[in-house]
C-alpha positions as CSV (number, residue, x, y, z in Angstrom):
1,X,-12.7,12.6,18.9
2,X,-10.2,13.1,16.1
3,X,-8.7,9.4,15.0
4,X,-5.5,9.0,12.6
5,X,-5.4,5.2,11.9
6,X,-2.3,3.5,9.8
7,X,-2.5,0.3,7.8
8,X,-0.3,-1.2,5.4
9,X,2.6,-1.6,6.9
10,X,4.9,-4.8,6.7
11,X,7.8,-6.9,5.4
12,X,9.2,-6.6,2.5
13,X,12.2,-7.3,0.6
14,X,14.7,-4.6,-1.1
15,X,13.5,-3.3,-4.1
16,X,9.6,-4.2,-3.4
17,X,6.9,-1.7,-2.6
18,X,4.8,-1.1,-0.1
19,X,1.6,1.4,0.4
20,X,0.4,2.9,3.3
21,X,-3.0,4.4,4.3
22,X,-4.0,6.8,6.8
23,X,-7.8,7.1,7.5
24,X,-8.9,10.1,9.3
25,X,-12.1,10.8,11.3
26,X,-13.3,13.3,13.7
27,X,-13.3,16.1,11.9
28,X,-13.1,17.1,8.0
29,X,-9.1,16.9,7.3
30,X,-9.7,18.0,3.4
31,X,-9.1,22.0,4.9
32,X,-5.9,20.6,6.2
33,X,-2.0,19.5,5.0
34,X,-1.3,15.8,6.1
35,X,1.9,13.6,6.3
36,X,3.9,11.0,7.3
37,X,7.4,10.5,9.6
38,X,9.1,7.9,10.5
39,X,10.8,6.9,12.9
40,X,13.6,4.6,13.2
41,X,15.1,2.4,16.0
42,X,17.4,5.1,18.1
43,X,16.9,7.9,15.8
44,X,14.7,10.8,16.2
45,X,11.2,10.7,14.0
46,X,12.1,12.7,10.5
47,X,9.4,13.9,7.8
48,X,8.8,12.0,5.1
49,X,6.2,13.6,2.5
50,X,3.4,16.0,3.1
51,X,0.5,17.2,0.9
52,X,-1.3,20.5,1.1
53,X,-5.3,20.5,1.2
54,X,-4.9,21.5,-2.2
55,X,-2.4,18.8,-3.4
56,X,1.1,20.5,-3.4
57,X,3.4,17.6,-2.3
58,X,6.5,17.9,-0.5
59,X,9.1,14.9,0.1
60,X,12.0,14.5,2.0
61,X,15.1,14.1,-0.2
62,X,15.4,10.4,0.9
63,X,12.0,10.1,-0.7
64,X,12.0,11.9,-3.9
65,X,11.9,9.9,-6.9
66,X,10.6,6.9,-4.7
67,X,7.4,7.9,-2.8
68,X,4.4,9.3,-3.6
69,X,1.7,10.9,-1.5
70,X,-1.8,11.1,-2.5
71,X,-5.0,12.0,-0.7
72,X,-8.6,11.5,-1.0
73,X,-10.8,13.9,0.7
74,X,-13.9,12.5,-0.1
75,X,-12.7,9.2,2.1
76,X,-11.0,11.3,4.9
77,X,-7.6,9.3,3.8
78,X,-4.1,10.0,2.9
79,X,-1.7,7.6,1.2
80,X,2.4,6.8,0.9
81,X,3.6,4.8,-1.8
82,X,6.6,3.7,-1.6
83,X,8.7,2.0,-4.0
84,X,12.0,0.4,-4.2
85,X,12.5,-0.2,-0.7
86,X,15.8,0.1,1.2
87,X,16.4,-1.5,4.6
88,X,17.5,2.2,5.7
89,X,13.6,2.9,5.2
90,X,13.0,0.5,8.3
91,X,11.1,2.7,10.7
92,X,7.5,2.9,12.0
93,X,5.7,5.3,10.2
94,X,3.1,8.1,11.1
95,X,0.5,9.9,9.8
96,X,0.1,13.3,10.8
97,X,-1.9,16.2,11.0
98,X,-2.1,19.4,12.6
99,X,-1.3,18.6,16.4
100,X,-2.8,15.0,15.7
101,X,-1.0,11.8,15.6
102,X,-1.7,7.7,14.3
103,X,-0.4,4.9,16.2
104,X,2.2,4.4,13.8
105,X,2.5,1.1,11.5
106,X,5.7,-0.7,11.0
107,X,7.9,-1.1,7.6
108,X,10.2,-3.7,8.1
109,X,12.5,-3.9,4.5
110,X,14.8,-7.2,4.1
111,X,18.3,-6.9,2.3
């Protein structure tokens, strides 16, 4: 059974940083692109980063200069960190591959 599980999530205030992990089991993930969305209260979910199986990155422009994805394909685990928070990054966020989804894990970010 293919598993996406979030952690890290949290409060934090405006400016802070926060990192997210993503552990995946199941299957071997390292042949596959993984990333995270988010998704806000009464918006639709939106992309956030992404990284290839052979590390090209990818970031939405609200996260360029500010995020950073990373994975470790030894571990099965992919990784968002996120600095300088804004409140508009409030959202759950999601891990992601393929067809397969996490549960989400929530980013709260205080003004």
């Amino acid at each position: 059974q293919v598993q996406l599980v979030e952690s890290g999530g949290g409060l934090v205030q405006a400016g802070g940083s926060l990192r997210l992990s993503c552990a995946a089991s199941g299957r071997t993930f390292s042949y596959y692109a993984m990333a995270w969305f988010r998704q806000a209260p009464g918006k639709e979910r939106e992309f956030v980063a992404s990284i290839s199986w052979s590390g090209t990155t990818y970031y939405a422009d609200s996260a360029k200069g500010r995020f950073a994805i990373s994975r470790d394909n030894a571990k099965n685990t992919v990784s968002l960190q996120m600095n300088n928070l804004k409140p508009e990054d409030t959202a759950v966020y999601y891990c992601k591959s393929n067809a397969y989804w996490g549960q989400g894990t929530q980013v709260t970010v205080s003004s």
